[in-house]
VEXTOR-196842 format. One record per residue (C-alpha): residue number from 1; x, y, z; residue in one letter. Coordinates in nm, 4 decimals. Layout:
<sites>
<site rokol="NUM" east="X" north="Y" up="Z" fitor="a"/>
...
</sites>
This chain:
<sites>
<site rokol="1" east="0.0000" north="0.0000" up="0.0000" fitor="x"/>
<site rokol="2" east="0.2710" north="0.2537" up="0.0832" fitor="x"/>
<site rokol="3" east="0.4799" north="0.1444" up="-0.2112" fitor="x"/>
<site rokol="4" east="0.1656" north="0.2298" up="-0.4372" fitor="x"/>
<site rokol="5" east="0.1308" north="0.5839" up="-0.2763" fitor="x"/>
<site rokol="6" east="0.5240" north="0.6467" up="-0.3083" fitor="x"/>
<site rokol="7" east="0.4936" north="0.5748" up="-0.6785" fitor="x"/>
<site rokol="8" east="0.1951" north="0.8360" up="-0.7472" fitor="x"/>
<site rokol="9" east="0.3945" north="1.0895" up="-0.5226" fitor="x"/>
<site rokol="10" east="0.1354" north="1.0863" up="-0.2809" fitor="x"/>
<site rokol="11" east="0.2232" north="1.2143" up="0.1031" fitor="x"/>
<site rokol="12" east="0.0473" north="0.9805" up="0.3596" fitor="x"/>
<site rokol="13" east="0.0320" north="1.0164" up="0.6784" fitor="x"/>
<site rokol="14" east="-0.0531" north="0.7858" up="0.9611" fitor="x"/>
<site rokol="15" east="-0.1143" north="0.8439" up="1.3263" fitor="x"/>
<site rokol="16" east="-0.0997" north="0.6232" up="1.6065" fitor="x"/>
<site rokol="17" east="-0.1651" north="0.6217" up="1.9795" fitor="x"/>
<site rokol="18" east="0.1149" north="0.4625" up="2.2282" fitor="x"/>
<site rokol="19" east="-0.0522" north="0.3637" up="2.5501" fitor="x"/>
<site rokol="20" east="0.0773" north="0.5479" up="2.8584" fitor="x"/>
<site rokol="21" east="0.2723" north="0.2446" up="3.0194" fitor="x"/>
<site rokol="22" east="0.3167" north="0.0810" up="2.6553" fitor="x"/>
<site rokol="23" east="0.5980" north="0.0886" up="2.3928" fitor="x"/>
<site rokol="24" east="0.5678" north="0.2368" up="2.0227" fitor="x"/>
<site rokol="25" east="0.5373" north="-0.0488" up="1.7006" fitor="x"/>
<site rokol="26" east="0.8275" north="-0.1600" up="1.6167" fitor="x"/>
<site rokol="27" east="0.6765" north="-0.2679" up="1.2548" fitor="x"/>
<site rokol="28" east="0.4819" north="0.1056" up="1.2837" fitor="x"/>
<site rokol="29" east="0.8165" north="0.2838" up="1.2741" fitor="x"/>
<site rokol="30" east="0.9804" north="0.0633" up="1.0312" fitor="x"/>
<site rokol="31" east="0.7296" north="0.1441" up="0.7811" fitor="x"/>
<site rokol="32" east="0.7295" north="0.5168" up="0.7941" fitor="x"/>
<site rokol="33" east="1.0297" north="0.7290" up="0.6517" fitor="x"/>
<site rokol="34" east="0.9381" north="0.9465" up="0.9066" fitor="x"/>
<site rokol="35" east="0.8269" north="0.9250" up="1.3277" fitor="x"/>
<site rokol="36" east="0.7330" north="1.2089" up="1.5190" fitor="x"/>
<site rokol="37" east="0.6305" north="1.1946" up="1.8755" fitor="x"/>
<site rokol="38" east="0.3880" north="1.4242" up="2.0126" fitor="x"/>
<site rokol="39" east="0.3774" north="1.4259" up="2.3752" fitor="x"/>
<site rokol="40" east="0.3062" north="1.6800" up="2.7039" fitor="x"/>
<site rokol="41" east="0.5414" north="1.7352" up="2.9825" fitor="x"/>
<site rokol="42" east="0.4829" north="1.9145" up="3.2989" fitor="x"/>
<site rokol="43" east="0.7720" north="2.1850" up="3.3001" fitor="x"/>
<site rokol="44" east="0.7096" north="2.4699" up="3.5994" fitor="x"/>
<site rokol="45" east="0.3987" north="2.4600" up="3.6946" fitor="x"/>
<site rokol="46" east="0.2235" north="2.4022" up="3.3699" fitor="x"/>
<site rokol="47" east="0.1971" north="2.1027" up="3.1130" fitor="x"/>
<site rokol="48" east="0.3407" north="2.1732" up="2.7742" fitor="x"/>
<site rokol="49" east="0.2831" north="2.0594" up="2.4497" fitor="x"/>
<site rokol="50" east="0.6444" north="1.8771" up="2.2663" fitor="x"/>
<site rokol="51" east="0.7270" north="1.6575" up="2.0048" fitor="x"/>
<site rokol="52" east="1.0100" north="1.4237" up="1.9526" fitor="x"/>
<site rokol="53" east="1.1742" north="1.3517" up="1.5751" fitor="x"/>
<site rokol="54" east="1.2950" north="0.9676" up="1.6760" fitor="x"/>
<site rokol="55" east="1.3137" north="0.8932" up="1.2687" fitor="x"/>
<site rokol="56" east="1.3544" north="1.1030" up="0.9649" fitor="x"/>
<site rokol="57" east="1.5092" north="0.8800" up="0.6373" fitor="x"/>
<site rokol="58" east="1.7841" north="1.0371" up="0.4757" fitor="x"/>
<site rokol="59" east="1.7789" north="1.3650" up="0.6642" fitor="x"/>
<site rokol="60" east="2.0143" north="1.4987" up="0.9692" fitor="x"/>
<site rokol="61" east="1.7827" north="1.5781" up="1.2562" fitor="x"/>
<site rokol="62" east="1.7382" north="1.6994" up="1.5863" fitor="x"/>
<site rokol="63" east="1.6920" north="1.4132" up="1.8713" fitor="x"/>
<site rokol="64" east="1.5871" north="1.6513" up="2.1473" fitor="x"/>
<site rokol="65" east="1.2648" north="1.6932" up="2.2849" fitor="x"/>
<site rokol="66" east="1.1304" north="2.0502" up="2.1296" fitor="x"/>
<site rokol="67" east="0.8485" north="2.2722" up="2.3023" fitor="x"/>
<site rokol="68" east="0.5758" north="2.3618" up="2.0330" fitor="x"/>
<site rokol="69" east="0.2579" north="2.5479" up="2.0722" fitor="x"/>
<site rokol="70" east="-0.0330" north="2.5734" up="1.8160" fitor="x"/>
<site rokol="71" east="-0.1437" north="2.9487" up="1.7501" fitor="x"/>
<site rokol="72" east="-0.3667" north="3.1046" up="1.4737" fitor="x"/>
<site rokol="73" east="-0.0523" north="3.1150" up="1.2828" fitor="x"/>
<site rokol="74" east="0.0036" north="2.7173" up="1.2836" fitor="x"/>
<site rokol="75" east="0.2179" north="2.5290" up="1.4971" fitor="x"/>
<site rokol="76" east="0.5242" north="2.7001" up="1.6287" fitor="x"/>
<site rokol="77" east="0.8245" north="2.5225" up="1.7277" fitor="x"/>
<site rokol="78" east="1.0604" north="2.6377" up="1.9836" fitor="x"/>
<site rokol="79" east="1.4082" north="2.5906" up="1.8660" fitor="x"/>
<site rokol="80" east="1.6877" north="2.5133" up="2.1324" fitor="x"/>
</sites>
C-alpha cells in the first residue's frame, strides 16, 4: 500500500496512539520514513505541548525533545 502511494507521489500520513505504560510499534516505525512523537510534559507549573523527531530517512535531525505550541498562525516550534 505505501509502495503504491510512493509511486503516485502521494504524502500519507498515519497516526498512532502509544498507551501510557506501553511501547511504540516496532513494525509502525519501520514502515514510515518518518516518526514524530507528540507528547506533554509538565515543566514549571504548567503542562506543555512537545514533540520528539525519533526517525527522519535520509535527513540529519534533531533528537531533542522541542516545546511547540499551536497558535492562529500554525504550529510554532521552539528551537533550542
Amino acid at each position: 500500500l505505501f509502495d503504491g502511494f510512493k509511486d503516485r507521489d502521494i504524502t500519507t500520513m498515519l497516526t498512532a496512539e502509544i498507551p501510557e505504560q506501553g511501547e511504540r510499534s516496532e513494525f509502525i516505525d519501520f514502515l514510515g520514513d518518518m516518526v514524530i512523537k507528540l507528547d506533554t510534559m509538565y515543566v514549571r507549573d504548567e503542562f506543555r505541548r512537545t514533540l520528539t523527531i525519533s526517525k527522519m530517512r535520509r535527513s540529519e535531525h534533531s533528537h531533542f525533545i522541542h516545546p511547540f505550541q499551536i497558535t492562529k498562525n500554525g504550529i510554532e516550534v521552539t528551537k533550542l
